[in-house]
C-alpha positions in Angstrom: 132.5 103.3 93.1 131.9 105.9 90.1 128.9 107.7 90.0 126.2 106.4 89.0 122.1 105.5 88.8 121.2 102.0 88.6 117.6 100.9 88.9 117.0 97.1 88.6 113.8 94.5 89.2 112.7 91.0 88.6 110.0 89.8 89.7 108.4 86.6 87.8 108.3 88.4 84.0 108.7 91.4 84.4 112.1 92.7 84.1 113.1 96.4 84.1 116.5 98.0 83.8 117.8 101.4 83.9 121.4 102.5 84.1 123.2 105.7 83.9 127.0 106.4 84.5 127.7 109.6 85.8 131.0 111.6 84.1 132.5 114.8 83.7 129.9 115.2 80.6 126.8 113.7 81.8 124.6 116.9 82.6 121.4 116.9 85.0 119.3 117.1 82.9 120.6 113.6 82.2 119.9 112.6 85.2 116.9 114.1 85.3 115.7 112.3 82.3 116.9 108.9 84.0 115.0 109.0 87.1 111.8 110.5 85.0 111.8 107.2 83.3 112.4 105.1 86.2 109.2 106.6 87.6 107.8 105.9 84.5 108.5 102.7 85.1 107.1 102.4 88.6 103.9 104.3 88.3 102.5 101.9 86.6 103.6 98.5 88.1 102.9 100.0 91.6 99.0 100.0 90.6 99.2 96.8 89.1 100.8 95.1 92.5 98.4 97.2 94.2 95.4 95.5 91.9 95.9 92.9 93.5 94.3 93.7 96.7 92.3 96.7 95.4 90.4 97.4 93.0 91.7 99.6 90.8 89.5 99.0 87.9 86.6 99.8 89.9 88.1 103.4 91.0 89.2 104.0 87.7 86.0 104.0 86.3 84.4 105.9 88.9 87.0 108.3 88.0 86.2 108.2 84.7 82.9 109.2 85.1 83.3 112.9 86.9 86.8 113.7 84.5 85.9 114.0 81.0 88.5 113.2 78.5 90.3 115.8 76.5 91.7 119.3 77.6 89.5 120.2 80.4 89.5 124.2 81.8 91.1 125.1 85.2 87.6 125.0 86.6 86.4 121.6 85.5 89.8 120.4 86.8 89.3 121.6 89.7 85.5 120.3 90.0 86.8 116.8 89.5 89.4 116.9 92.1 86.8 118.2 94.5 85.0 115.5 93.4 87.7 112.7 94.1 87.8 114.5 98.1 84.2 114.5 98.5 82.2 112.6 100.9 80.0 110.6 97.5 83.5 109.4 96.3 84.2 108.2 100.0 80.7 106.7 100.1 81.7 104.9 96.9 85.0 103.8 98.1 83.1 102.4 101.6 81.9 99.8 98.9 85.2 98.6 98.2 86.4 97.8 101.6 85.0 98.4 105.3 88.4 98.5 106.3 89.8 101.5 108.1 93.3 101.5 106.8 92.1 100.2 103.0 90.2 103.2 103.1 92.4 105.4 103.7 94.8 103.7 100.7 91.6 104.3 98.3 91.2 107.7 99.4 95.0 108.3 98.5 95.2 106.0 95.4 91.6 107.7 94.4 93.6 111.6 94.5 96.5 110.4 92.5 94.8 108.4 90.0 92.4 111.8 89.5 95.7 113.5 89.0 97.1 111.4 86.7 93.7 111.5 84.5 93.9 115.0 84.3 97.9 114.8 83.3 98.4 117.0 86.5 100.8 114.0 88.4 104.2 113.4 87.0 106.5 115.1 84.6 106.0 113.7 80.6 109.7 112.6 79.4 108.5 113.5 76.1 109.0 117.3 76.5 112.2 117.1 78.1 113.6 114.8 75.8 112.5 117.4 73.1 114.3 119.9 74.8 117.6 118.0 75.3 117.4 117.3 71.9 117.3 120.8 70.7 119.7 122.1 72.7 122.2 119.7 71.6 121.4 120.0 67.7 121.8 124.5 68.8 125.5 123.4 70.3 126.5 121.4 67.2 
């Protein structure tokens, strides 16, 4: 078997594909870029399988309310993930469920979706892709 990534799903209509052979001129930063967009990918159907028996909507707007949109300082970072750990959000998130177990999955899903308002979770494609870019136009 060559080398290779391969990511493939199907489930009703949604259909994803991602493929990458793996050769002598492939780089890492190939497969970097491959498995950036295959988590891509995921990140946002795991929340939407996961909507199904949580409420995401509901924590994402409760989110939205403590982490302002736009470029926000180290400081008000930092205030709103405090705010996603503190015992107000967990009071909040003791309205979505009174189970144990679901409350621990909203106090995790509540952190990463904090994260991922403040563009802190993740690595963007876009830049890399950029870079790649450039240094292949600098080698031509």
């Amino acid at each position: 078997m060559d080398n290779h990534v391969h990511f493939s799903a199907k489930h009703g209509s949604w259909i994803a594909v991602k493929k990458l052979t793996i050769d002598d001129v492939t780089t890492d930063l190939d497969i970097a870029r491959t498995l950036i967009s295959i988590r891509e990918t995921l990140d946002a159907k795991i929340y939407q399988y996961l909507s199904k028996d949580f409420d995401i909507a509901a924590l994402e707007a409760k989110i939205g309310e403590f982490v302002p949109s736009g470029r926000l300082n180290e400081e008000a970072m930092a205030s709103a993930l405090k705010e996603a750990k503190s015992p107000k959000m967990t009071k909040f998130l003791k309205t979505l469920t009174d189970d144990k177990n679901k409350l621990e999955v909203y106090k995790g899903l509540a952190v990463e979706l904090t994260l991922a308002r403040l563009k802190l979770s993740g690595m963007d494609r876009k830049p890399l892709d950029k870079y790649i870019d450039a240094m292949h136009r600098r080698l031509q």
